[in-house]
C-alpha positions, -999 to +999 in steps of 0.1 A: -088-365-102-100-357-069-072-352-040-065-395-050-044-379-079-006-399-068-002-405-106-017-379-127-003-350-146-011-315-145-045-314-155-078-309-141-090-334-112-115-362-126-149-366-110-151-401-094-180-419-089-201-417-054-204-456-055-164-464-057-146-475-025-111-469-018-082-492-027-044-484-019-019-490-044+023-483-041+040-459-058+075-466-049+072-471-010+042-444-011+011-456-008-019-438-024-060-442-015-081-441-051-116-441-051-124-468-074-127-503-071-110-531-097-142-539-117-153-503-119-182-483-115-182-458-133-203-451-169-188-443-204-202-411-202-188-399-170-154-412-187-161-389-210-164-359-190-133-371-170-111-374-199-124-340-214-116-327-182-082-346-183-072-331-217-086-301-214-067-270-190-043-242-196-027-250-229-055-240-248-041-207-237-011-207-253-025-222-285-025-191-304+008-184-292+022-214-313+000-211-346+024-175-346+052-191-338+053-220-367+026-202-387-005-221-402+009-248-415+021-254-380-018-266-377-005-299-390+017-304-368-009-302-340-032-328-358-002-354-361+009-346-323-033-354-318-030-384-334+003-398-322-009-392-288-045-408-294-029-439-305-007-441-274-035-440-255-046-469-272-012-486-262-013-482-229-052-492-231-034-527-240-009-528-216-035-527-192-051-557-213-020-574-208-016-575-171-051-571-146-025-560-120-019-526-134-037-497-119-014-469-127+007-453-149+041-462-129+026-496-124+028-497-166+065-486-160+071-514-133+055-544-161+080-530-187+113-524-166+110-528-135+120-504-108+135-481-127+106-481-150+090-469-117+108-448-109+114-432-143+079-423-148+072-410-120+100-389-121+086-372-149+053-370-139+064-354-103+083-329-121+058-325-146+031-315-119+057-292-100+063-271-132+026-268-143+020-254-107+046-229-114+029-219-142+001-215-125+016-188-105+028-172-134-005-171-152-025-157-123+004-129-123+005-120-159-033-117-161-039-100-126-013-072-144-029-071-171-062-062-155-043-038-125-016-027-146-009+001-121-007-014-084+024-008-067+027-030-029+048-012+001+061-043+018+084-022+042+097+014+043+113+021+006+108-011-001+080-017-029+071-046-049+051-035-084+036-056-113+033-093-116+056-104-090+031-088-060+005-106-081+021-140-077+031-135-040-006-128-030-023-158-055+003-178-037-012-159-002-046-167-014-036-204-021-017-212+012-047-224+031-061-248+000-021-262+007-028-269+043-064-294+037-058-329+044-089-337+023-091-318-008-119-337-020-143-309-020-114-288-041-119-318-072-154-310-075-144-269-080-118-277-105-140-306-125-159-271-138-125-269-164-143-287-193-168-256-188-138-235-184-127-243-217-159-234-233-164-202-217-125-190-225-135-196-260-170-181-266-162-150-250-126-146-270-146-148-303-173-128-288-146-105-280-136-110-317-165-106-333-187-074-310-162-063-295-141-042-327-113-067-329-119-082-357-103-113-379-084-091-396-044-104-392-032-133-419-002-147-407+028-159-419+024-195-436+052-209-420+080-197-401+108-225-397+124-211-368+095-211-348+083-245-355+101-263-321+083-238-299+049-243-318+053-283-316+063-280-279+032-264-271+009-282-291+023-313-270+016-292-241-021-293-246-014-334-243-004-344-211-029-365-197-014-401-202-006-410-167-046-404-161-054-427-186-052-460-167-071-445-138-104-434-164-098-474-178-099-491-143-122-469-129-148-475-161-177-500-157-173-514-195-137-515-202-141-523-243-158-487-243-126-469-236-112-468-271-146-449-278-142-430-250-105-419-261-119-409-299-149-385-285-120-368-261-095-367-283-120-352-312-136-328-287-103-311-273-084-313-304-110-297-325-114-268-295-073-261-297-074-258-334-100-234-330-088-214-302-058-211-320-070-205-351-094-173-335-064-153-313-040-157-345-067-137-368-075-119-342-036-107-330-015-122-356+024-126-349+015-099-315-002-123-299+010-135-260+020-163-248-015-163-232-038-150-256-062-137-232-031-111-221-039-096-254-075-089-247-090-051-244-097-051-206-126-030-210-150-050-229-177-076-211-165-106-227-124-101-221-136-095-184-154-123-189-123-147-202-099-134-183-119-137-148-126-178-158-089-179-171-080-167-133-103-190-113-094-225-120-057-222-114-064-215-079-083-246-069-062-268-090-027-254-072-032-277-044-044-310-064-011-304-085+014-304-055-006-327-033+013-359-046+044-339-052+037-334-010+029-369-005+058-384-021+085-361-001+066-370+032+078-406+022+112-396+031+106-389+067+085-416+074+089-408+113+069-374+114+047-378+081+016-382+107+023-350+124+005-322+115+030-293+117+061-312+102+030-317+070+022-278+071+060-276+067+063-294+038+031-277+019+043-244+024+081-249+019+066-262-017+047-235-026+077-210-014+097-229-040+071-226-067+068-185-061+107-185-059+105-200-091+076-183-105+095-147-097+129-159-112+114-170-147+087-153-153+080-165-188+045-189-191+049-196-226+086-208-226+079-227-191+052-246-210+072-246-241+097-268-220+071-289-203+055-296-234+088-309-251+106-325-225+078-339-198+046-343-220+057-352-251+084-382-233+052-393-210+027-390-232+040-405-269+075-419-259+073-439-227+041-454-238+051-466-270+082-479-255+063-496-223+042-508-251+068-527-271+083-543-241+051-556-226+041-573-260+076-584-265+074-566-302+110-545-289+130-565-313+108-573-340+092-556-370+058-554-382+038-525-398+024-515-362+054-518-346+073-494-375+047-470-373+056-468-329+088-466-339+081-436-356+063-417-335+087-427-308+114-408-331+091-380-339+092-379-299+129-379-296+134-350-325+105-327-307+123-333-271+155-324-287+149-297-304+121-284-285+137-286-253+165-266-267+151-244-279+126-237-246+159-236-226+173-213-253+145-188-245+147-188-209+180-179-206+179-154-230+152-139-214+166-138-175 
């Protein structure tokens, strides 16, 4: 997902192949450059590595977080959001089948209803991106604190600003001039290093685990009932990557390879969250963070080690996030979206709004928690499924396949519900 990322969600940028040329497609009135042609270019293997890099990002974070808050049998619940969300993969794999004109996610929107279709999913998916930026802020500051518990910033006379929120205010320092780039194409190629990421974030927690004097000492609670929204919310957190979907298809070279594609991602990632997961919550038990890497002794190699990787990425993905956030609000002023200070503008009056939000709720894992329920879990199991349904014409009939959508589409409904509640629940109790 290089800087051509108009309809992707918060995830890591995909690498794109050196051979594909640029095509324009509309989102709305916006039109986007992709780097990939109609027949596509690229191999199954570099599909791979995109949609690892797709699935893979922050939530594996916050993993641990919600094996305490549902307990272990919570774990189930992760496999059946895994599964649900594989097999609306699949479905949008078909309503790409259905209709060669569909590029994009929104476009899938646009087959099944229209403009509002359209305009519904990328709704979400803006808003989506825009709140996984925020988070990124609020990462950065939470770990920076936890490494430099004790820095205190003089901004003027008597007037100091301590902790995490002078740690978000000088990422977001650090970040301004990545917000500035017209071409962020070189910043794809940093971030496409988040499937390694991954990896290293988990090694050197279990290192940390096992050399280290933690241990795998804490058991758990089997279940915990009132925990079990928060738990799922996350868990669809670590899902998100739907609207990249028919991007990897289009941009593949042999298109009947994807579903193959979708079960080696889908294995890979899920397999790394239950572990993750299963690691920080023997490791910490019910005290483990929201980020699991906040519970790490700062003095060993392989915390250091974690923490340091946990803190890169965020940084060169900031500006991929808000770039078609950026893009799409240019659209609105259509007579100055060619100059380049009204475009400076806009980039930093968007970060400003992310650190202003970042400062006011400080709280990563309930931020994702909401995400997760209400933005990833409708775009990535509900508006599929439903997109699916109309495109096939199978919305008012019955069949085994079409009960089993129906059912994860109410699955959907009951975790946005309930998860969203309680997220929101959270927040406010926590201001």
């Amino acid at each position: 997902m290089a800087a051509k990322f108009q309809d992707q969600p918060l995830t890591l940028p995909l690498i794109i192949s050196e051979e594909q040329e640029n095509i324009k497609y509309k989102l709305g009135n916006v039109e986007s450059n992709y780097s990939f042609i109609n027949k596509g270019t690229t191999s199954s293997f570099k599909t791979i590595i995109n949609g690892l890099n797709a699935l893979s990002g922050v939530g594996i974070l916050s993993t641990p977080y919600a094996l305490a808050s549902g307990g272990w049998l919570s774990l189930i619940l992760l496999f059946i959001i895994a599964i649900s969300a594989f097999y609306s993969g699949i479905l949008i794999k078909r309503c790409m089948e259905a209709d060669s004109n569909i590029r994009t996610y929104p476009d899938i929107g646009e087959r099944a209803f229209g403009g509002k279709g359209r305009l519904l999913i990328s709704i979400f998916m803006y808003v989506e991106l825009y709140l996984v930026a925020t988070g990124f802020l609020i990462l950065e500051g939470d770990n920076l604190q936890n490494l430099f518990p004790n820095v205190d910033i003089e901004v003027i006379s008597g007037l100091h600003i301590g902790g995490k929120r002078s740690f978000v205010v000088l990422i977001a320092l650090m970040i301004l001039p990545t917000v500035w780039l017209d071409n962020l194409s070189f910043l794809s190629y940093i971030s496409a290093s988040g499937v390694l990421a991954s990896a290293i974030i988990l090694v050197s927690i279990f290192c940390t685990g096992a050399f280290d004097g933690v241990g795998f000492l804490q058991k758990g609670e089997v279940v915990n009932w009132h925990g079990i929204p928060t738990a799922v919310s996350l868990y669809g957190f670590c899902y998100c990557a739907h609207p990249v979907f028919p991007m990897l298809y289009s941009s593949m070279k042999k298109k009947h390879q994807f579903s193959h594609v979708l079960v080696i991602c889908f294995i890979i990632c899920t397999f790394s969250y239950a572990l993750m997961a299963i690691i920080g919550y023997k490791m910490f038990g019910s005290d483990v963070e929201s980020q699991v890497t906040l519970n790490l002794p700062t003095g060993k190699l392989s915390s250091r080690i974690a923490i340091y990787t946990t803190l890169v990425n965020p940084i060169a993905k900031y500006a991929l996030m808000v770039t078609p956030i950026v893009n799409a609000t240019k659209n609105w002023f259509p007579w100055s979206c060619n100059k380049k200070p009204f475009n400076l503008l806009m980039s930093t009056s968007l970060l400003i709004s992310t650190v202003i939000v970042a400062l006011a709720v400080p709280f990563f894992g309930y931020l994702m928690s909401l995400v997760g329920a209400f933005l990833s879990i409708t775009a990535s199991i509900i508006l599929p499924c439903l997109c699916y349904l109309k495109i096939s014409g199978n919305l008012r009939r019955f069949g085994c396949e079409v009960v089993v959508i129906w059912g994860m589409i109410l699955l959907g409904v009951m975790v946005v519900i309930f998860g969203t509640y309680t997220s929101l629940l959270q927040i406010v109790g926590h201001l």
